[in-house]
C-alpha positions in Angstrom: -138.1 93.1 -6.6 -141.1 93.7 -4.4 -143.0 96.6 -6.9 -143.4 98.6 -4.0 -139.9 99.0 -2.9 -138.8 99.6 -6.4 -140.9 102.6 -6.9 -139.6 106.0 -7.3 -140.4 107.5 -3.6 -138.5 111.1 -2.4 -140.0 111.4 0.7 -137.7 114.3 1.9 -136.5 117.7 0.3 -136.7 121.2 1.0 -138.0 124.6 -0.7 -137.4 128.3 -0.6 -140.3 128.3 2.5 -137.6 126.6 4.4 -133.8 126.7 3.3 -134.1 125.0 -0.2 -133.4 127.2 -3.1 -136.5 126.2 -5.2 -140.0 127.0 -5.0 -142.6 124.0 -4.4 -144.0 124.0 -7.9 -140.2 123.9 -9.2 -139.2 120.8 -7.0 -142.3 119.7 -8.5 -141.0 119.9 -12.1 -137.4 118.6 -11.2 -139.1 115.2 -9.4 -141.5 115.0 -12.4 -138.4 115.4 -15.0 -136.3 112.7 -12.4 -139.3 109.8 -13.1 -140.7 110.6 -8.7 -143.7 108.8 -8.9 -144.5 109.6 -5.0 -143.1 113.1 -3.5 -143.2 115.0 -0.4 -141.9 118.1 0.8 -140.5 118.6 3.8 -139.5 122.1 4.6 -138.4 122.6 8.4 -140.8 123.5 10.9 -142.6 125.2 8.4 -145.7 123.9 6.1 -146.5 127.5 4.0 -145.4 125.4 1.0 -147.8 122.4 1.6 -150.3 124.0 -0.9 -148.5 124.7 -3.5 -146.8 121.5 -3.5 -149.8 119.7 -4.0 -151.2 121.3 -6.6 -148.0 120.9 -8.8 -147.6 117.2 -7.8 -151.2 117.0 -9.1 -150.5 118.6 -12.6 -147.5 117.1 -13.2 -149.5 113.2 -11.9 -147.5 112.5 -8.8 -148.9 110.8 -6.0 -148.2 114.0 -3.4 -147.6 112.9 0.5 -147.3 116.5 3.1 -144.8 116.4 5.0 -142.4 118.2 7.3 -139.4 117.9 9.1 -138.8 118.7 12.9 -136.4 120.1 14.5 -135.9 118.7 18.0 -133.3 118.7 20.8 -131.8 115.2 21.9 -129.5 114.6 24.7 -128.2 118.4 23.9 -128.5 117.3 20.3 -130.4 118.7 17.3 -132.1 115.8 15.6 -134.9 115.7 12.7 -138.3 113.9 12.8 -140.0 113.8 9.4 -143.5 113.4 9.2 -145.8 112.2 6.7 -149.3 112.3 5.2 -150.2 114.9 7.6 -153.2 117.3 7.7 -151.3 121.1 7.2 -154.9 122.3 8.4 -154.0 120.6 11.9 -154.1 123.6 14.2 -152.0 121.4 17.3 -149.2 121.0 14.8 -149.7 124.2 13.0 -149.2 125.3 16.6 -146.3 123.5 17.5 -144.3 124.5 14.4 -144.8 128.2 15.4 -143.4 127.5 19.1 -140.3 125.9 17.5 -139.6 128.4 15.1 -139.5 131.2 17.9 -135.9 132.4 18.8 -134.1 131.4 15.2 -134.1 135.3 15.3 -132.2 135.6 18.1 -130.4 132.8 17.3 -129.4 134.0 14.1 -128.2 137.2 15.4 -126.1 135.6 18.0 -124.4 133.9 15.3 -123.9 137.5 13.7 -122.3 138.5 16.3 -119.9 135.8 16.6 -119.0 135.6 13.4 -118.1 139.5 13.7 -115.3 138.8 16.3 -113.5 136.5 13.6 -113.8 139.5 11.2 -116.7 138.6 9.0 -119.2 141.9 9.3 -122.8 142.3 7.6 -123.7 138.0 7.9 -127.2 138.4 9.4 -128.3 140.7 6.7 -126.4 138.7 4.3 -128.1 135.1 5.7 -131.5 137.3 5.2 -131.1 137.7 1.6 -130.8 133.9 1.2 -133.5 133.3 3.6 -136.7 133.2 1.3 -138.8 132.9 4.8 -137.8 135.4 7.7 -139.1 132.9 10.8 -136.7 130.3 9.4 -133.2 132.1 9.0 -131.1 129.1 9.4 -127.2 128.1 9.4 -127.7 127.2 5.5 -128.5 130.6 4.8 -125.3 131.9 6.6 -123.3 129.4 5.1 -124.5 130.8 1.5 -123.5 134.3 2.7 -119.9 132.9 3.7 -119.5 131.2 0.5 -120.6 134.4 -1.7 -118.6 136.5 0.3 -115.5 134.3 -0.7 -114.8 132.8 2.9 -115.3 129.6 1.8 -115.3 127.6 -1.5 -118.2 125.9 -0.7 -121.1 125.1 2.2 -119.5 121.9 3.1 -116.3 123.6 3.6 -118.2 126.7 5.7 -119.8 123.5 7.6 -115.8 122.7 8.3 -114.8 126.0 9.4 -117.8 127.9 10.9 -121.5 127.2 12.4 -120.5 123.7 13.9 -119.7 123.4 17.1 -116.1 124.5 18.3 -116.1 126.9 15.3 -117.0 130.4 15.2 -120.8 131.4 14.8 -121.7 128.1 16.3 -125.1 128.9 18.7 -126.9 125.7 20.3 -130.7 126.6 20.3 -133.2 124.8 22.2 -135.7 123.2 19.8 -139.0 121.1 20.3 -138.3 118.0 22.1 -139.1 113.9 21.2 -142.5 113.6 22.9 -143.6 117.1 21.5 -143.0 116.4 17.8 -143.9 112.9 17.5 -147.8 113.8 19.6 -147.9 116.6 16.9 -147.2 114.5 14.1 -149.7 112.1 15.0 -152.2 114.0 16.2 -152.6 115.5 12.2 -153.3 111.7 11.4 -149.0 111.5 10.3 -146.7 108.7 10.6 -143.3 110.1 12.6 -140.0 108.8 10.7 -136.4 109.5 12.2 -134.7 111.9 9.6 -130.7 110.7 8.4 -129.7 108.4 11.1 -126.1 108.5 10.1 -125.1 112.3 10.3 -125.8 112.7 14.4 -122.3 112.8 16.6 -124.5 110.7 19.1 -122.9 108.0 21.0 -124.0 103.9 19.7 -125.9 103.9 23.3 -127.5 107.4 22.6 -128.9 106.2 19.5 -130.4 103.2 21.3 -131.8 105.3 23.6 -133.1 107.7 20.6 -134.4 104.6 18.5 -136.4 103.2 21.8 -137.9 106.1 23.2 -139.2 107.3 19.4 -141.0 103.9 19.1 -142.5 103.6 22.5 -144.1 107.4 21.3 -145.9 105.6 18.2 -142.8 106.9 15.9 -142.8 104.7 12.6 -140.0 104.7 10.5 -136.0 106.0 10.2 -134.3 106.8 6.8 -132.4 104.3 5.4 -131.8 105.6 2.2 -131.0 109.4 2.0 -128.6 111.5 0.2 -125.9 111.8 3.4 -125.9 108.2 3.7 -123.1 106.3 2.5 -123.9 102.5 0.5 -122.4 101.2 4.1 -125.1 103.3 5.7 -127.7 101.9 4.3 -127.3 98.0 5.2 -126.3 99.3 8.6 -129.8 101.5 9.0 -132.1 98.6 6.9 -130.7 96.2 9.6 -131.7 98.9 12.6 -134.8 99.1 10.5 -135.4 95.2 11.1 -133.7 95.2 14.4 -136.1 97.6 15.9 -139.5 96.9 13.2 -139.5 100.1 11.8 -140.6 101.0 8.4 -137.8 102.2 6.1 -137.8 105.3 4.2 -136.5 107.2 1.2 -135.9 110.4 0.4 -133.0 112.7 -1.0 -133.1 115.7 1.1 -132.7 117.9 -1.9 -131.9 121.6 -1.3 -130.5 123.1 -4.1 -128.8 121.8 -7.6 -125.4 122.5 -6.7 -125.7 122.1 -2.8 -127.0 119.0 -2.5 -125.0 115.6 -2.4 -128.2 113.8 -4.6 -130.9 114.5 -6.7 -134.6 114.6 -6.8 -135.1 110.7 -6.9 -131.7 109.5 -8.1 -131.5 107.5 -4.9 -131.4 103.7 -5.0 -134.2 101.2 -3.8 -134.5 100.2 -0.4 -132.8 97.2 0.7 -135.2 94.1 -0.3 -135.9 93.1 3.0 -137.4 96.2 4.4 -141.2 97.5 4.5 -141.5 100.5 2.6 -142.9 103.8 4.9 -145.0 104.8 1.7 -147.0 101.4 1.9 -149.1 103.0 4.5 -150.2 105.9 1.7 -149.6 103.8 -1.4 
């Protein structure tokens, strides 16, 4: 196998700064211990742990790439748009990331609201107590409250039951859009990749339309190998990789130790045939 697809690359997981429940410099630890030899953290809309992440990578000898992940709003859609090797100095996407973040306040305490009607009281101070970073209250952290306060057995089930849409304390907000994340990704000198493919409820022509528009805007790459992709999923995004001559990339999208579906680089390699996104750092 081509050395560079075979190395150990995580090119997406989150901390405490966003809705991980480990701080930078312990991801750090848990990629070292899992053999990473490239990382990159990619905490949503949010790069506060950018620093600290680098300086762990470096002590523990990993190559370190910063990153973050995007939140933006497709076709009434939320959909995630990694980027990587950025500048966290950038002030345009230091910017950017502050103007998406607005309203997940109000957002979360619409979800409050709703979830009180179904009987389930106290969920937007509970969320806060998971939420290691105020701006970025989320639907994980509710989904933690509703699994500590015995509604559900675990997160996927909550993500069942609740906080979807149809279900109570499900609240669409309005995120950054395409054009927006891709300009501020580049613009800090970042290569744009297009987050877990598999898990949007977009229509096959949607995700044409997704996969087109994204490279006429300079984006890069799209996961093929993540931790919510299935072994089908991945030959079915490495061939969109080749169909389309993006870049593939790798990365568990690591949140917590009993959360998340992999670990810190436990992933496979990329399919053979694919060019690796980390050639452009490595």
């Amino acid at each position: 196998m081509n050395k560079s697809l075979a190395l150990n690359a995580d090119l997406h997981c989150h901390s405490v700064v966003s809705d991980g429940t480990l701080t930078p410099e312990a991801l750090a630890e848990r990629a070292y211990t899992n053999g990473v030899q490239l990382w990159s953290l990619t905490d949503h809309d949010e790069l506060g742990g950018q620093a600290c992440a680098q300086v762990a990578a470096t002590r523990f000898g990993i190559q370190y790439v910063a990153g973050v992940e995007i939140s933006i709003t497709w076709l009434d859609h939320t959909v995630h748009i990694v980027g990587l090797g950025i500048d966290p100095s950038n002030p345009g996407l230091i910017e950017g990331l502050r103007q998406t973040r607005d309203g997940r306040r109000n957002r979360a305490q619409a979800m409050a609201e709703q979830l009180s009607k179904v009987g389930i009281h106290g969920s937007f101070e509970g969320a806060q107590l998971y939420a290691g970073n105020p701006e970025l209250i989320s639907r994980t952290h509710f989904a933690r409250f509703l699994v500590e306060q015995g509604f559900c057995r675990d997160t996927e089930t909550v993500f069942k039951n609740y906080l979807v849409a149809g279900k109570p304390g499900y609240v669409q907000h309005r995120w950054a859009n395409l054009e927006n994340a891709v300009q501020w990704i580049r613009s800090a000198g970042g290569v744009a990749v297009i987050a877990h493919p598999g898990r949007y409820h977009l229509t096959a022509l949607q995700m044409t339309e997704l996969y087109e528009r994204f490279k006429d805007l300079g984006g890069l790459g799209i996961e093929v190998v993540t931790g919510s992709h299935s072994p089908d999923q991945y030959h079915t995004f490495a061939q969109i990789a080749l169909n389309y001559g993006f870049m593939a990339s790798r990365g568990s999208d690591f949140h917590d130790p009993s959360e998340s579906h992999t670990d810190l680089g436990l992933l496979p390699p990329l399919p053979s045939n694919l060019t690796p996104i980390w050639s452009v750092f490595h």
